[in-house]
PDB file of N, H, CA, C and O in Angstrom:
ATOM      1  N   UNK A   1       8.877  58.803  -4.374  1.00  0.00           N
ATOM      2  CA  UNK A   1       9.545  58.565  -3.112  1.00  0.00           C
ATOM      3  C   UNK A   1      10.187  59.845  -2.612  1.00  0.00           C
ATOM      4  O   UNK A   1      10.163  60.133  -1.416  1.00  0.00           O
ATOM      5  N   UNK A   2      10.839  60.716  -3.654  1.00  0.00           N
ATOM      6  H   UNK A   2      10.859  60.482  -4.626  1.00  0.00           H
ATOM      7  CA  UNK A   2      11.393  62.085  -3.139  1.00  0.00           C
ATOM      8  C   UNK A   2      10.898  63.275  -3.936  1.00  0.00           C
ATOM      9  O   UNK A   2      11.404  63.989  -4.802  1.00  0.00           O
ATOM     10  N   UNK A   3       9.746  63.227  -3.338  1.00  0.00           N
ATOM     11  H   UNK A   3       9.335  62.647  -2.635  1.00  0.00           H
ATOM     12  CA  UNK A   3       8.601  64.376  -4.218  1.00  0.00           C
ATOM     13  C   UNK A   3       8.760  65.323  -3.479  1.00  0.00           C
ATOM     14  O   UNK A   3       8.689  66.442  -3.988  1.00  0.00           O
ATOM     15  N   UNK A   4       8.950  65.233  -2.449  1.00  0.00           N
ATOM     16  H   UNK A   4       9.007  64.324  -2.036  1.00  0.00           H
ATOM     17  CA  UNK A   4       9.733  66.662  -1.529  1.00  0.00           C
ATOM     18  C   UNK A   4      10.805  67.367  -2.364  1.00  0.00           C
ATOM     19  O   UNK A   4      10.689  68.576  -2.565  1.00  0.00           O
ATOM     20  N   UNK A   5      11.881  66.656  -2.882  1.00  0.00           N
ATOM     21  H   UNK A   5      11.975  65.674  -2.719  1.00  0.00           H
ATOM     22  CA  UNK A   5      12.766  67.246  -3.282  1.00  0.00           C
ATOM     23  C   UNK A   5      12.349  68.343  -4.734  1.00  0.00           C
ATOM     24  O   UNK A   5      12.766  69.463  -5.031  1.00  0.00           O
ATOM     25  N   UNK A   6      11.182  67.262  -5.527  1.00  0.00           N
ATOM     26  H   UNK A   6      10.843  66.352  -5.286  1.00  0.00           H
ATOM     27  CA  UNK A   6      11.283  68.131  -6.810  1.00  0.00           C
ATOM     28  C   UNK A   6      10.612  70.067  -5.848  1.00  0.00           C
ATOM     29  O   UNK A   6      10.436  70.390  -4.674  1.00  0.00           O
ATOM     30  N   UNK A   7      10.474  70.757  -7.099  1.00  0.00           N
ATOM     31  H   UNK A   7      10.617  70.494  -8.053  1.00  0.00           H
ATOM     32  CA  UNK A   7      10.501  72.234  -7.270  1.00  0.00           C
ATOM     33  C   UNK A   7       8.969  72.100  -7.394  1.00  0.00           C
ATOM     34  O   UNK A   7       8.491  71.146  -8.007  1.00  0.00           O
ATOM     35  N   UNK A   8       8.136  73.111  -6.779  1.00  0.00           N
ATOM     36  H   UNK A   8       8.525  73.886  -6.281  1.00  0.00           H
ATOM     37  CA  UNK A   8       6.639  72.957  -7.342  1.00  0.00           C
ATOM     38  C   UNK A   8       6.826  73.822  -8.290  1.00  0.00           C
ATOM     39  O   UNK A   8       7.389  74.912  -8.186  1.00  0.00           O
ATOM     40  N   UNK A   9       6.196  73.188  -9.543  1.00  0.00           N
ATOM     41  H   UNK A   9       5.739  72.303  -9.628  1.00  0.00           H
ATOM     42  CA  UNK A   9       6.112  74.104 -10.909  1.00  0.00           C
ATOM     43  C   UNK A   9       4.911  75.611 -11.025  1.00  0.00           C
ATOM     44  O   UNK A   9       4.950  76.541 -11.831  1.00  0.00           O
ATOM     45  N   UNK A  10       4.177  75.423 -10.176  1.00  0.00           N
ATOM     46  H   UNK A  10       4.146  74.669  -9.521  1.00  0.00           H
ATOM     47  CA  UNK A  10       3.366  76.799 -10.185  1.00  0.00           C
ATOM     48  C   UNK A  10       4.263  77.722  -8.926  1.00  0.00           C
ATOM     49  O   UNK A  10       4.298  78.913  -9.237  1.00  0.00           O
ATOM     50  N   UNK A  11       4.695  77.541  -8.123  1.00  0.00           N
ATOM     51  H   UNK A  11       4.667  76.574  -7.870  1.00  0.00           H
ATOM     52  CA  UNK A  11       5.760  78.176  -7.301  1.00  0.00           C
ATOM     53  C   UNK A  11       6.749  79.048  -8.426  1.00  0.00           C
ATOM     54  O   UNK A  11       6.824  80.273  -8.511  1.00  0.00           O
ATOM     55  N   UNK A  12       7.312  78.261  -9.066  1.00  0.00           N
ATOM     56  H   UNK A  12       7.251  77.266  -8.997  1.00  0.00           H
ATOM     57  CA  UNK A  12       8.398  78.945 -10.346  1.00  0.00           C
ATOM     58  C   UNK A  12       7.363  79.380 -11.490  1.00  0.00           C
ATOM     59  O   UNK A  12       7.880  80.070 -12.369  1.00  0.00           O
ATOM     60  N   UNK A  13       6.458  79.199 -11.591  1.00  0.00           N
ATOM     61  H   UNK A  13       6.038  78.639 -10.878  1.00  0.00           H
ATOM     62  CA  UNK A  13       5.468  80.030 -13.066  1.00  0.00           C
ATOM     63  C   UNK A  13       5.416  81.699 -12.068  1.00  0.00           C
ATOM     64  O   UNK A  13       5.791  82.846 -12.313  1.00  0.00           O
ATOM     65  N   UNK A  14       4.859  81.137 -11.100  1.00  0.00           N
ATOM     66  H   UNK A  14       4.554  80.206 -10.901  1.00  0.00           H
ATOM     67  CA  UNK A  14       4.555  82.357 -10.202  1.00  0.00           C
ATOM     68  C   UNK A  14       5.643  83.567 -10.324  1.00  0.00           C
ATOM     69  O   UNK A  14       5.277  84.602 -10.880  1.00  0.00           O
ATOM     70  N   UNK A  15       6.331  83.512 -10.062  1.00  0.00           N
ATOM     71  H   UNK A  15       6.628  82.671  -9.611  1.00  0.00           H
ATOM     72  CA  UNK A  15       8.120  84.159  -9.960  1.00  0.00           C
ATOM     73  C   UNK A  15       8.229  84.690 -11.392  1.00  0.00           C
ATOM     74  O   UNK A  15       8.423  85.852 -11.751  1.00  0.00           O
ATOM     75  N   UNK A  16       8.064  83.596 -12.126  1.00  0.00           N
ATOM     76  H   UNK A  16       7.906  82.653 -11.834  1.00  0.00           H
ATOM     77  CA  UNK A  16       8.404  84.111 -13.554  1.00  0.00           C
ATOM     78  C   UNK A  16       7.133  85.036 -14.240  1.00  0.00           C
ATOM     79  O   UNK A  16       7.343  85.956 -15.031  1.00  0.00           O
ATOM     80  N   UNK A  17       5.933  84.658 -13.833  1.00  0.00           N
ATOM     81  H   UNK A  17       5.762  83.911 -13.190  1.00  0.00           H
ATOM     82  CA  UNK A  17       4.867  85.883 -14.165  1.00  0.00           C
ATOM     83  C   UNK A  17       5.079  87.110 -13.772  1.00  0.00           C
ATOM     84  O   UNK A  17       4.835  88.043 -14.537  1.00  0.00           O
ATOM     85  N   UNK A  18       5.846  87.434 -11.796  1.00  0.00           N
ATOM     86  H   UNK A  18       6.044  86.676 -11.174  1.00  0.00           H
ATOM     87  CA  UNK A  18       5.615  88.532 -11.551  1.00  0.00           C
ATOM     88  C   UNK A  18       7.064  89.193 -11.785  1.00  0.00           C
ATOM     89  O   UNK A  18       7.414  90.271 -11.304  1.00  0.00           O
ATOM     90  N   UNK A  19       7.629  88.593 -12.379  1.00  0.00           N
ATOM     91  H   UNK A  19       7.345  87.717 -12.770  1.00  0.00           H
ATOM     92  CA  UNK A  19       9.216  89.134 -13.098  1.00  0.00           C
ATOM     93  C   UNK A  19       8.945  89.846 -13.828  1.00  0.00           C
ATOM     94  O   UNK A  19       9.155  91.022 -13.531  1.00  0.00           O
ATOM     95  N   UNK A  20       8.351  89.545 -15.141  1.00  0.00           N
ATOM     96  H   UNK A  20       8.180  88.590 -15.382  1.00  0.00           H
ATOM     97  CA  UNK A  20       7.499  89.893 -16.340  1.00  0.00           C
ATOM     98  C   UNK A  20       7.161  90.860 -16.079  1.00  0.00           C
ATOM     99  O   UNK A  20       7.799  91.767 -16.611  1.00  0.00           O
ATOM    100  N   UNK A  21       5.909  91.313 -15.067  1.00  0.00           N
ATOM    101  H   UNK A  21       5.390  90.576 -14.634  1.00  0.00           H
ATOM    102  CA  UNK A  21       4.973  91.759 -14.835  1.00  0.00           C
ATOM    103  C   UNK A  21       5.786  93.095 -14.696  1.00  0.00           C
ATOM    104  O   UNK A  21       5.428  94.033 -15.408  1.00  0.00           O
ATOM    105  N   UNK A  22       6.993  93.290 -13.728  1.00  0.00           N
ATOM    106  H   UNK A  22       7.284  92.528 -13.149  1.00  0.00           H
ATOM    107  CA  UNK A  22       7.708  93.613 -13.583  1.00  0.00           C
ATOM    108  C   UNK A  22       8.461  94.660 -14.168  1.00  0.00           C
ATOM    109  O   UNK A  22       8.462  95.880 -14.002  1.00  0.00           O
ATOM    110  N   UNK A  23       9.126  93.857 -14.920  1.00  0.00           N
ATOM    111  H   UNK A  23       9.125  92.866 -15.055  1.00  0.00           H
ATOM    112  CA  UNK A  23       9.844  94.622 -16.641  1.00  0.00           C
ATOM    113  C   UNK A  23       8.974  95.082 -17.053  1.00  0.00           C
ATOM    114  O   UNK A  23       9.109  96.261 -16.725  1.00  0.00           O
ATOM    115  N   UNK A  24       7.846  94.975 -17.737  1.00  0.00           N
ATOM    116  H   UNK A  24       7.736  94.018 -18.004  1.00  0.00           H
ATOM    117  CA  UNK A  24       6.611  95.356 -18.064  1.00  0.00           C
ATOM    118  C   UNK A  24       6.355  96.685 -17.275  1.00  0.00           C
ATOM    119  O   UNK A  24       6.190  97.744 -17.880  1.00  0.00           O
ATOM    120  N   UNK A  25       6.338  96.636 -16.462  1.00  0.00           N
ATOM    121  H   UNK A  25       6.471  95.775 -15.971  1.00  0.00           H
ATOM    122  CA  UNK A  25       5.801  98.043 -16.124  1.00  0.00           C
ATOM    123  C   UNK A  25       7.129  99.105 -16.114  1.00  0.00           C
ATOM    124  O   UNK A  25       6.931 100.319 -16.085  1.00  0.00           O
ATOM    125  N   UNK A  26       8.482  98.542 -16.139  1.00  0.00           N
ATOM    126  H   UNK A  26       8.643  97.555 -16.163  1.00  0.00           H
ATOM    127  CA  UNK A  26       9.026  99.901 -15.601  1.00  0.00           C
ATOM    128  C   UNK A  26       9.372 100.249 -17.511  1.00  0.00           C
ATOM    129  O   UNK A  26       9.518 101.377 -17.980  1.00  0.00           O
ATOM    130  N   UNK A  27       9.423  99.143 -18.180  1.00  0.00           N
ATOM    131  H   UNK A  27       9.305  98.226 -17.798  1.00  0.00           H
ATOM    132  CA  UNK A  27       9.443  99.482 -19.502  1.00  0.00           C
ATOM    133  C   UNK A  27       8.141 100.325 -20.236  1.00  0.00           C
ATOM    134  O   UNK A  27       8.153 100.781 -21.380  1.00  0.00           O
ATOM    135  N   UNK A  28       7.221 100.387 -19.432  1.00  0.00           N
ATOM    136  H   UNK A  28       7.211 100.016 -18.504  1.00  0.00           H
ATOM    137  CA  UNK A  28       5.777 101.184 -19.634  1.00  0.00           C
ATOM    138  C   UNK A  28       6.263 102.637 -19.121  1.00  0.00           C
ATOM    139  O   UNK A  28       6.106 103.671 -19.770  1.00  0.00           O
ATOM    140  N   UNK A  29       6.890 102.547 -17.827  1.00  0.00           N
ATOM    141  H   UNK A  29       7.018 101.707 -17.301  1.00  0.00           H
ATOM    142  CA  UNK A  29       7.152 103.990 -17.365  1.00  0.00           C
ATOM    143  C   UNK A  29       8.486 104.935 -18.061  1.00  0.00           C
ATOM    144  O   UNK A  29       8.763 106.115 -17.849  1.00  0.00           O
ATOM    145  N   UNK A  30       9.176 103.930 -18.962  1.00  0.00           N
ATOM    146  H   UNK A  30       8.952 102.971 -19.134  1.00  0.00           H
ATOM    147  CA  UNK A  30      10.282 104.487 -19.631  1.00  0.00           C
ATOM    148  C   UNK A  30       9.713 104.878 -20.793  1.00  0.00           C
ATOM    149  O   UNK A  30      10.347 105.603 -21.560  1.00  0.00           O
ATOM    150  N   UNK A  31       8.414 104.446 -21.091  1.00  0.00           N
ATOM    151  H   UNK A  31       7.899 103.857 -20.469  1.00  0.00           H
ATOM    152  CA  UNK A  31       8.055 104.862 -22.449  1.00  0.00           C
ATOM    153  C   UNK A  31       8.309 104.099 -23.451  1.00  0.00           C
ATOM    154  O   UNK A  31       8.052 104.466 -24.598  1.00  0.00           O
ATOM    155  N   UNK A  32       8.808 103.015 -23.196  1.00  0.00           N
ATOM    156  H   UNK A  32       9.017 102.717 -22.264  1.00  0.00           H
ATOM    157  CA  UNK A  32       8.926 101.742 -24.334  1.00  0.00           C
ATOM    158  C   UNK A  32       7.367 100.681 -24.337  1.00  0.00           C
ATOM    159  O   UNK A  32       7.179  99.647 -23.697  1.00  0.00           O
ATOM    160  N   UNK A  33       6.506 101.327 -25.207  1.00  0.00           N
ATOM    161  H   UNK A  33       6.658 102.168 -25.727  1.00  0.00           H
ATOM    162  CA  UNK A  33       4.786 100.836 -24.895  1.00  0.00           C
ATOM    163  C   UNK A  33       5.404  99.455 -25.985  1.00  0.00           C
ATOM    164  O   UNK A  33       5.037  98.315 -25.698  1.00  0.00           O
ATOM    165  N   UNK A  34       6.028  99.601 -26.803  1.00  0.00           N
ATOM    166  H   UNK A  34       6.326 100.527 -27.036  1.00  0.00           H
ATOM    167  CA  UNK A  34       6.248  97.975 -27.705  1.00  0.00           C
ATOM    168  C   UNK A  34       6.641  96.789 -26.997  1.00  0.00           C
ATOM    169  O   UNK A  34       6.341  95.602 -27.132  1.00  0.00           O
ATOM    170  N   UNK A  35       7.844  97.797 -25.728  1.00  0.00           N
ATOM    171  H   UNK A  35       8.087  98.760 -25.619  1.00  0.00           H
ATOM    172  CA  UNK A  35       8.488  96.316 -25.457  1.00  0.00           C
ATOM    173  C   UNK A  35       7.292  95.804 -23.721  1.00  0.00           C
ATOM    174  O   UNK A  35       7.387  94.761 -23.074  1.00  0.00           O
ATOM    175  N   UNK A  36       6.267  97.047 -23.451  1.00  0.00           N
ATOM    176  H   UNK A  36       6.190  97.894 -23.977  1.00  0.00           H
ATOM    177  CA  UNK A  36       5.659  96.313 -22.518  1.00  0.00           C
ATOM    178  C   UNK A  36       4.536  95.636 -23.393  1.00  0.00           C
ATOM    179  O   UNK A  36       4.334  94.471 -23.052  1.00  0.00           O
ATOM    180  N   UNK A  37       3.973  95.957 -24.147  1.00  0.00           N
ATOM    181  H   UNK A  37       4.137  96.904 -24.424  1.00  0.00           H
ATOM    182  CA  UNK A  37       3.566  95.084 -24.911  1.00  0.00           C
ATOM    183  C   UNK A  37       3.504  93.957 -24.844  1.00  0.00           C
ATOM    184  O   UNK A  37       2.546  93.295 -24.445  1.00  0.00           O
ATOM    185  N   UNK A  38       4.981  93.420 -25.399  1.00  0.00           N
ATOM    186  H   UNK A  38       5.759  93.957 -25.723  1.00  0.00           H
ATOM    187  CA  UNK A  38       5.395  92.374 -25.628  1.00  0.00           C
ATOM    188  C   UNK A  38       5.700  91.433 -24.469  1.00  0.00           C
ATOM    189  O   UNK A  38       5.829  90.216 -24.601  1.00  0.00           O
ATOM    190  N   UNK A  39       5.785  91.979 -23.531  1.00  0.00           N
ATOM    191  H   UNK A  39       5.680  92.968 -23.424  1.00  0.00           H
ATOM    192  CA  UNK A  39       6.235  91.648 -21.945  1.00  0.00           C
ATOM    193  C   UNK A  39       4.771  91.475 -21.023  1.00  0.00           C
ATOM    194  O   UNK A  39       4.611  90.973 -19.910  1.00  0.00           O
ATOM    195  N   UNK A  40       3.717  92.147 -22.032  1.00  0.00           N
ATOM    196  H   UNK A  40       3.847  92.554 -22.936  1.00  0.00           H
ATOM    197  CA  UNK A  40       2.739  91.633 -21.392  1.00  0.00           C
ATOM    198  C   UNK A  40       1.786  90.265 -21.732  1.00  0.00           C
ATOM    199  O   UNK A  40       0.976  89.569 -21.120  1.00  0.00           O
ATOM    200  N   UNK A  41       2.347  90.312 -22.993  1.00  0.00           N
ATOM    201  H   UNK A  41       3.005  90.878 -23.489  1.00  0.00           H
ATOM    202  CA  UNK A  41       1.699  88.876 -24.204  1.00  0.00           C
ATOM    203  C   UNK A  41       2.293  87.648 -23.293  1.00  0.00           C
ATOM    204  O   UNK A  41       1.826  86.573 -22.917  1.00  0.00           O
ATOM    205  N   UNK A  42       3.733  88.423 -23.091  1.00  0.00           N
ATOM    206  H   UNK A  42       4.113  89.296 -23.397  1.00  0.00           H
ATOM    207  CA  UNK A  42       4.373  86.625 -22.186  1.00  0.00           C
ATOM    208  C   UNK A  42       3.642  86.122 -21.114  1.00  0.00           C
ATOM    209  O   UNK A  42       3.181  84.990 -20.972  1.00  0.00           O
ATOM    210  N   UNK A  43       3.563  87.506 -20.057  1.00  0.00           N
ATOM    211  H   UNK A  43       3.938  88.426 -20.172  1.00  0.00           H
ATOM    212  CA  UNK A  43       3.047  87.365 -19.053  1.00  0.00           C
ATOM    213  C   UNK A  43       1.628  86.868 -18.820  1.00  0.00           C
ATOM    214  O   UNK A  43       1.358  86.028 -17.962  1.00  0.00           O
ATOM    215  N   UNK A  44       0.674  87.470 -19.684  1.00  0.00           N
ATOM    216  H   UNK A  44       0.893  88.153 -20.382  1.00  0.00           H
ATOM    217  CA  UNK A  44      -0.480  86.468 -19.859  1.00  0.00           C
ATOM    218  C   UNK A  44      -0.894  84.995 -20.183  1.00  0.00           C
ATOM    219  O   UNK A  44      -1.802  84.250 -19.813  1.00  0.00           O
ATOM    220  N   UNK A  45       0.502  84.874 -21.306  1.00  0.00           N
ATOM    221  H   UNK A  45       1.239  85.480 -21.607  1.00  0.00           H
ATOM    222  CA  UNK A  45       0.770  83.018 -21.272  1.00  0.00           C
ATOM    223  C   UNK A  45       1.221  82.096 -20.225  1.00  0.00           C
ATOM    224  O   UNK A  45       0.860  80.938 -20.016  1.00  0.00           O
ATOM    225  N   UNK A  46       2.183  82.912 -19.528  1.00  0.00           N
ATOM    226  H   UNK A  46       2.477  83.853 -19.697  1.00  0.00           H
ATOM    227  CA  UNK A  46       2.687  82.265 -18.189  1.00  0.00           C
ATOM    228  C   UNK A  46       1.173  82.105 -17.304  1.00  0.00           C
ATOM    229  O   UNK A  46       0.619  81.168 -16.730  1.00  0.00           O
ATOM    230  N   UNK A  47       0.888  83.383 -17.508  1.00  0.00           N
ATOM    231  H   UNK A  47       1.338  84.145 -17.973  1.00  0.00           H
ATOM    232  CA  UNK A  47      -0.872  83.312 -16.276  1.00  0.00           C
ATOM    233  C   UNK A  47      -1.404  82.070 -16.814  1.00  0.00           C
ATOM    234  O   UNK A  47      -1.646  81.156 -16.025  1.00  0.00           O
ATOM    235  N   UNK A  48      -1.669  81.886 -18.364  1.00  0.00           N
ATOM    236  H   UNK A  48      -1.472  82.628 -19.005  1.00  0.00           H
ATOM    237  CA  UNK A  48      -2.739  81.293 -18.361  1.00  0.00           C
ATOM    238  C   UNK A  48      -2.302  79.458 -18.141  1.00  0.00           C
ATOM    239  O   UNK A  48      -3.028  78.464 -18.136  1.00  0.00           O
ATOM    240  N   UNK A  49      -0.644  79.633 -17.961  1.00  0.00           N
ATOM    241  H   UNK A  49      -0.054  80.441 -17.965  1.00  0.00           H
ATOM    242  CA  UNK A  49       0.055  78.134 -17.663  1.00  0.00           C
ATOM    243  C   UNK A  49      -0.573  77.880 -16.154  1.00  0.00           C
ATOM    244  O   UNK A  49      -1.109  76.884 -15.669  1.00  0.00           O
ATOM    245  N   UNK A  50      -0.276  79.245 -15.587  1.00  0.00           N
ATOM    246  H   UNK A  50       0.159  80.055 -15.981  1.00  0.00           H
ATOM    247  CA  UNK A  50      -0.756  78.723 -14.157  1.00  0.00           C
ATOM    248  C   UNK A  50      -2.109  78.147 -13.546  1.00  0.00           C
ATOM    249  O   UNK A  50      -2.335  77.338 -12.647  1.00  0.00           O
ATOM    250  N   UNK A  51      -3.147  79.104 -14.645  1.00  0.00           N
ATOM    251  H   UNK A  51      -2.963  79.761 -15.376  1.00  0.00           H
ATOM    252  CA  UNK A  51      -4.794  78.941 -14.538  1.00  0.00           C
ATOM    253  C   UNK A  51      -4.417  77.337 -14.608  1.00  0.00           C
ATOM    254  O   UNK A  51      -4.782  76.727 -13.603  1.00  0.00           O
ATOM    255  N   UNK A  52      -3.610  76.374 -15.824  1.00  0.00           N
ATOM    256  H   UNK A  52      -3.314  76.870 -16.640  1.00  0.00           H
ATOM    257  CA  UNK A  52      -3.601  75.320 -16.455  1.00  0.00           C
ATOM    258  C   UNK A  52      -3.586  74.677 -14.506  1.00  0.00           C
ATOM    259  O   UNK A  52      -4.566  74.262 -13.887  1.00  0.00           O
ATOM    260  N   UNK A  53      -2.977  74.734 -14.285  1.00  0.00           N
ATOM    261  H   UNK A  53      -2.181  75.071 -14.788  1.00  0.00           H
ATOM    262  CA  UNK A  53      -1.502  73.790 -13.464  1.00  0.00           C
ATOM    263  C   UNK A  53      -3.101  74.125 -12.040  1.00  0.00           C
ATOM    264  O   UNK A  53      -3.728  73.205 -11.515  1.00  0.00           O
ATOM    265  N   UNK A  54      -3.276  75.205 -11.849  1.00  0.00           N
ATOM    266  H   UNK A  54      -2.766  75.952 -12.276  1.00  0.00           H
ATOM    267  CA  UNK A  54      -4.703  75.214 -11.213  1.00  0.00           C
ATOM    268  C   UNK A  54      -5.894  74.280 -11.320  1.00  0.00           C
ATOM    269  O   UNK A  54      -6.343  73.521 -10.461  1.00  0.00           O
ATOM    270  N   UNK A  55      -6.245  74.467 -12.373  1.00  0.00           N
ATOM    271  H   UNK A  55      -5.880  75.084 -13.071  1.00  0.00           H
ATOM    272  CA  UNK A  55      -7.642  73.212 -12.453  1.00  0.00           C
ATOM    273  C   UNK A  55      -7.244  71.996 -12.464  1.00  0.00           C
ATOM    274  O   UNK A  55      -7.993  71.104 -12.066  1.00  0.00           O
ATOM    275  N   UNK A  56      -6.044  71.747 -12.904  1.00  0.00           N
ATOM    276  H   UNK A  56      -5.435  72.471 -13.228  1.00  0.00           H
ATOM    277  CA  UNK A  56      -5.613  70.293 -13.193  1.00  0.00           C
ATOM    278  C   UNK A  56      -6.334  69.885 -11.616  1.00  0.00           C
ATOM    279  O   UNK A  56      -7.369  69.227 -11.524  1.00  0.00           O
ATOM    280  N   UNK A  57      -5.672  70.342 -10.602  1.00  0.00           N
ATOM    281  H   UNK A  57      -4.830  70.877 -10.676  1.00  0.00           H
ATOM    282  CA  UNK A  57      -5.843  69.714  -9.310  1.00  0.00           C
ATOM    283  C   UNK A  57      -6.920  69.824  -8.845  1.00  0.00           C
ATOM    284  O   UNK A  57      -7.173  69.327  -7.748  1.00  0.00           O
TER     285      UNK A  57
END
């Protein structure tokens, strides 16, 4: 009845991938290759939530 109100969940994956994506790179340009690394492992799981939340529909 108030499906307007909820949040679309790939709207907020979105945000939170290119946050990531984000940190990730300026931690690449500082020279911390571990912690983009690691910032990129997330970011590919978040992607591949979104691929999810994609086909579903």
């Amino acid at each position: 009845m108030l499906g307007f109100l909820k949040g679309d969940p790939k709207k907020k994956l979105q945000k939170a991938y290119e946050a990531k994506l984000e940190k990730a790179l300026h931690a690449q340009r500082n020279g911390d290759l571990r912690t983009h690394g690691t910032l990129m492992e997330e970011a590919e799981k978040i992607y591949a939530e979104i691929e999810q939340l994609s086909n579903k529909k």
